[in-house]
N, C-alpha and C positions, 0 to 999 in steps of 0.2 A: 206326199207319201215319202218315208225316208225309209233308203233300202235297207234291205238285211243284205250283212255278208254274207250268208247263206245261199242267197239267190243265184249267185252266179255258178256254185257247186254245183245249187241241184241241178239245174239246168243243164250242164254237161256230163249229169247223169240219164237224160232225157232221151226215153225210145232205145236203149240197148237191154231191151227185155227182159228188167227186174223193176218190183215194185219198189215205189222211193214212201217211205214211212217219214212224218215228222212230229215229233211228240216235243210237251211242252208244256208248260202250267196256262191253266188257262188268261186269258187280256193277254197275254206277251205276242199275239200280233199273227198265229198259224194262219188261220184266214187269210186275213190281207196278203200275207207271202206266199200262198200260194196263188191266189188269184190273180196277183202282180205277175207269176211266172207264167200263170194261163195267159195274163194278157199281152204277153212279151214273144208269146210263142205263136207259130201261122196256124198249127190246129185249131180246130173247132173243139172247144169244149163242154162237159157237162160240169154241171156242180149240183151238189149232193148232201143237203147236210142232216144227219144224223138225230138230230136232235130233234126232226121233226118224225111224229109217228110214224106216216106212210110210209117214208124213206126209209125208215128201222125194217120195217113191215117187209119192203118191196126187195132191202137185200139179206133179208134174215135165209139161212137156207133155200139158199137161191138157185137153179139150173144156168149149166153153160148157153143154153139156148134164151131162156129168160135175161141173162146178162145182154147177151148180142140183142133182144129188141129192147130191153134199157137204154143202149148204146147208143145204139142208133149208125150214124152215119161220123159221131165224134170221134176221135181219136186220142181226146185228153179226158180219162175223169177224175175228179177230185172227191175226194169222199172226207169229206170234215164232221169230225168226232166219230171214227168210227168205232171208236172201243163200248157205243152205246148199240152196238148191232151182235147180238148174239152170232156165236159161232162164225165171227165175221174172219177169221182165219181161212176159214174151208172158201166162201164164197172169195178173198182176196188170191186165193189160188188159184183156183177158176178162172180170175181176170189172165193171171202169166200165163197158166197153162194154156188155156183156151182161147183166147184173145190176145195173142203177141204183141201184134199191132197197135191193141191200145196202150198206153198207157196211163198208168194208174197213180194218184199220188195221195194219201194218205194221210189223214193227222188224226193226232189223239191228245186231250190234256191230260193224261195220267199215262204212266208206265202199267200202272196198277191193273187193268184188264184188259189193256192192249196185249199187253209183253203174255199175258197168260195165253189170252186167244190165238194168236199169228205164231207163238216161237215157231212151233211143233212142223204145221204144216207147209211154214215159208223159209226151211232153212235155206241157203242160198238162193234164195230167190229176189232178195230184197236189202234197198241201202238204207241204212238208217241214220237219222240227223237228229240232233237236238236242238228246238229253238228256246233259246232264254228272254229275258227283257233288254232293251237295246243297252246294247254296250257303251261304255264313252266314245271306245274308238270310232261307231256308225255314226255316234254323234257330231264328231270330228270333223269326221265327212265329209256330213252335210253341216256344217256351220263354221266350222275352222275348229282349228285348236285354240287361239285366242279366246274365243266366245266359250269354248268348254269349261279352260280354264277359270273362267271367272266363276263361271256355276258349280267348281267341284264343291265347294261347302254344300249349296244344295243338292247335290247327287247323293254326299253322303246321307243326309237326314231323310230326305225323300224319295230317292231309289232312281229306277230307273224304267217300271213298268208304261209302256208306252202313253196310254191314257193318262196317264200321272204326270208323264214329262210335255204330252200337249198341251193340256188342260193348266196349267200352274194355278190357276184361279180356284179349281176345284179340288184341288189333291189330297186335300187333308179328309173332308168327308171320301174321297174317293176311295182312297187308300183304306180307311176305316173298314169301307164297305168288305172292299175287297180281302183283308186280315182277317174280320170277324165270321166269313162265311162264306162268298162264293171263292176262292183260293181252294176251300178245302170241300168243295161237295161231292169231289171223286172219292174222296177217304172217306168219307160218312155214309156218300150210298152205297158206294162196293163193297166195303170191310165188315158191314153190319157191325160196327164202331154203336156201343148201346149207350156207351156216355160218354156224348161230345162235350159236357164240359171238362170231364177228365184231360181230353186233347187238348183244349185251349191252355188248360191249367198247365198240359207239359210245354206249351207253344212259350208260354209267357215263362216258364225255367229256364228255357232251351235260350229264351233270346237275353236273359237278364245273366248270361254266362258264354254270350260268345269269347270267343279267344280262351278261353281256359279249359280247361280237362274234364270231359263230363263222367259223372260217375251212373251209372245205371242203379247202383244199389243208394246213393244219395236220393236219385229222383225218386225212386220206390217209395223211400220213405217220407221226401216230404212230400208226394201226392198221396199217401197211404195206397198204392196199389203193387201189382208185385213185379219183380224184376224184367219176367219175361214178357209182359204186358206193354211194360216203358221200349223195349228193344223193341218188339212191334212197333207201336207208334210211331218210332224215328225211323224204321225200317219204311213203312209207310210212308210215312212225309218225303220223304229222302225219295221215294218214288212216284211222288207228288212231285218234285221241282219244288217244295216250298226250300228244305233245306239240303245239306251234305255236308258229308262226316270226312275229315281228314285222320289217317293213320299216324302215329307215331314211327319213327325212320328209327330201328334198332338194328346194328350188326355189329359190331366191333366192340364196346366198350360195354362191362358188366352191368353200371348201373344205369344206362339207358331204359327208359320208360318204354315198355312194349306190349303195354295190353291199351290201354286208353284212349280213346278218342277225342276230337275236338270237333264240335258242330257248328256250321255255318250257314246263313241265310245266303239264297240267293241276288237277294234285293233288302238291301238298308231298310228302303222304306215300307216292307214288312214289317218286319225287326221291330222298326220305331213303333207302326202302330199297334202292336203287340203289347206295347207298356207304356201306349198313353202317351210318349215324349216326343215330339217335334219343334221341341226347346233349338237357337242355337248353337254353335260350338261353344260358344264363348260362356254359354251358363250351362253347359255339360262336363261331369265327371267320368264321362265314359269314351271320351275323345280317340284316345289309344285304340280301343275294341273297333268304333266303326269305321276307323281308316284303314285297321287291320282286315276287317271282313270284308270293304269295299273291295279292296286291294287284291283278293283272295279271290273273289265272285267275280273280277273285271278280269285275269287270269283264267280262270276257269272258263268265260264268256270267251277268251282270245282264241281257245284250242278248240272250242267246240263249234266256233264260226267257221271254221279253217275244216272243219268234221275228222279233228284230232282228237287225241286222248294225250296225256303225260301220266307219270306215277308224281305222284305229289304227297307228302309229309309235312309232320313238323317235328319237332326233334326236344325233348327234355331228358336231364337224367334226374335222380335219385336226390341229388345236393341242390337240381332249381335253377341248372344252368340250363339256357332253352335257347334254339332259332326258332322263328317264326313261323317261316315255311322253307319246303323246300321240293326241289325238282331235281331226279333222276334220267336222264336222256344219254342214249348212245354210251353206259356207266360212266359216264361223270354227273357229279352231284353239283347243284346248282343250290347256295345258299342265300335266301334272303331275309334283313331284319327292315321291317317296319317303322320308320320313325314319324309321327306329326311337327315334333318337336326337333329343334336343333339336336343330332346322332352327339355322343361320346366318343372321343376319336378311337377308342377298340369294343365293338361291340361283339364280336365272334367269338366265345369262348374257345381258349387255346387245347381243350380237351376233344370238340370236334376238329380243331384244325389237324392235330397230331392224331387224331386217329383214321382220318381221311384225308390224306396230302392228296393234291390234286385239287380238290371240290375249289368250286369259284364262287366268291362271297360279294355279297353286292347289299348296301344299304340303300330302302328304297326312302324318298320323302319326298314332300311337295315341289322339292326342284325340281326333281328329274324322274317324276314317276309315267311320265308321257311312255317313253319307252318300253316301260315295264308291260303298261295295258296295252302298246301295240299302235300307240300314236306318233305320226312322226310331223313334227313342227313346221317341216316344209308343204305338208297341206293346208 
């Protein structure tokens, strides 16, 4: 079993009388993590999973007093996939309110009817965590940075959902599996989505334009549907954990881009099996995109292991002069450009240097990108 950064979080969130939520696309490992935490911990636990009938059944509108002889004599429950338990809101209140003592810990693979059910009636009552597919860093870890480094080509093509990175022998059907269907059966059965090939159709745009600007009225029209349809969709996905959308960074200079988006996958190796390619680098023309998105998703993966947030952009203007990404912390700006390739010795256009003195500029590439994701060499 190879850890999540997360485990040690939740853990010291344990038994101080709020519900611990963890939500997550589904294969990215909710189960195992939390069962690693039951088994780490000297409670007795229950486990609970959702997916099975009676369990739906047993805590759909549930009494305080029906909770306590579920209970039992445990003091840990786990309750997995519970956003398939109607009005599982009211009954997760029930556990804090009524049940101090226990603790509760919670997963969901979609934001999509969790977040509907629980906001209302658990405002402060509850800590919320996102689990992703492992990181490079966890990977690190547990194997070295040495051994990582030799597989970053394969991270990028392949991803990094945990079954994908065990399995290497199996990943190409596995991955498949996983793109074509079960990834997304929280969007098809909750949204009443009436044409899931419409969604695949946007799946397969959205991936065949990471790194660039997506237009909503482009996609309209080359799915033939209409604007506000495609915004759902990504709205959706985006609260599937399949993808997320980055802001363009506008304040200072007139002709900064300020409405557009950039969409990103959480995992390469969606992505890939989304258009069929698991070519490698070396007979790909899309090089640039998926060290970009890695790069971006193993970022993302660093703050929300940590159970942080950043403000994150990217930054274009008018004329096409573009950073990658970029990060706001404590207002200073944090610029980073992307390279696979040997950098150009000035990549930072002098149009954001002079209009945000200060900001700190960092080119990331294969040398030194350990740091970026949160690896440090001495492990």
């Amino acid at each position: 079993m190879i850890k999540r950064e997360l485990q040690n979080i939740i853990e010291s969130k344990l038994f101080k009388g709020k519900l611990i939520i963890v939500t997550g696309a589904r294969q990215v490992g909710k189960t195992t993590l939390i069962k690693m935490i039951a088994d780490n911990h000297t409670a007795k636990y229950l486990y609970l999973n959702c997916d099975e009938p009676d369990i739906r059944l047993m805590l759909t509108d549930s009494t305080s007093t029906k909770l306590k002889d579920i209970v039992g004599k445990n003091k840990l429950v786990l309750i997995d996939e519970a956003q398939r338990v109607k009005n599982i809101g009211l009954t997760l209140k029930l556990f804090v309110d009524q049940l101090p003592e226990v603790q509760v810990i919670a997963t969901g693979s979609s934001a999509l009817e969790l977040s509907n059910e629980i906001s209302e009636p658990l405002t402060g009552r509850k800590y919320d965590f996102v689990l992703l597919p492992f990181s490079v860093k966890e990977l690190s870890d547990e194997f070295g940075w040495i051994e990582e480094s030799r597989l970053l080509k394969d991270r990028m093509i392949f991803g990094l959902y945990p079954e994908i990175t065990l399995k290497p022998d199996e990943r190409k059907p596995l991955l498949e599996s996983l793109a074509t269907s079960y990834l997304f059966k929280d969007v098809l059965a909750y949204q009443d989505i009436r044409k899931p090939e419409v969604l695949e159709k946007l799946l397969v745009a959205l991936a065949a334009q990471i790194g660039n600007e997506v237009s909503y009225n482009e996609l309209s029209n080359t799915l033939d549907i209409d604007k506000e349809t495609v915004a759902k969709y990504i709205d959706l996905l985006e609260k599937a954990f399949v993808i997320f959308r980055l802001p363009p960074f506008s304040r200072n200079v007139r002709t900064e881009i300020s409405k557009k988006r950039k969409v990103y996958f959480y995992d390469n190796g969606i992505r890939n099996a989304l258009i069929s390619n698991f070519n490698q680098l070396e007979f790909r023309n899309d090089v640039g995109a998926l060290w970009e998105n890695f790069l971006i998703s193993e970022r993302i993966k660093l703050y929300a292991n940590k159970g942080e947030s950043v403000r994150s952009f990217f930054w274009r203007t008018l004329q096409q002069q573009e950073i990658d990404y970029i990060e706001e912390k404590d207002g200073i700006l944090y610029a980073f450009e992307f390279k696979w390739g040997k950098p150009k010795s000035s990549v930072f256009p002098k149009t954001f240097i002079s209009a945000y003195p200060g900001s700190k500029t960092e080119v990331i590439t294969r040398e030194n990108y350990f740091s970026f994701v949160g690896i440090s060499k001495g492990n």
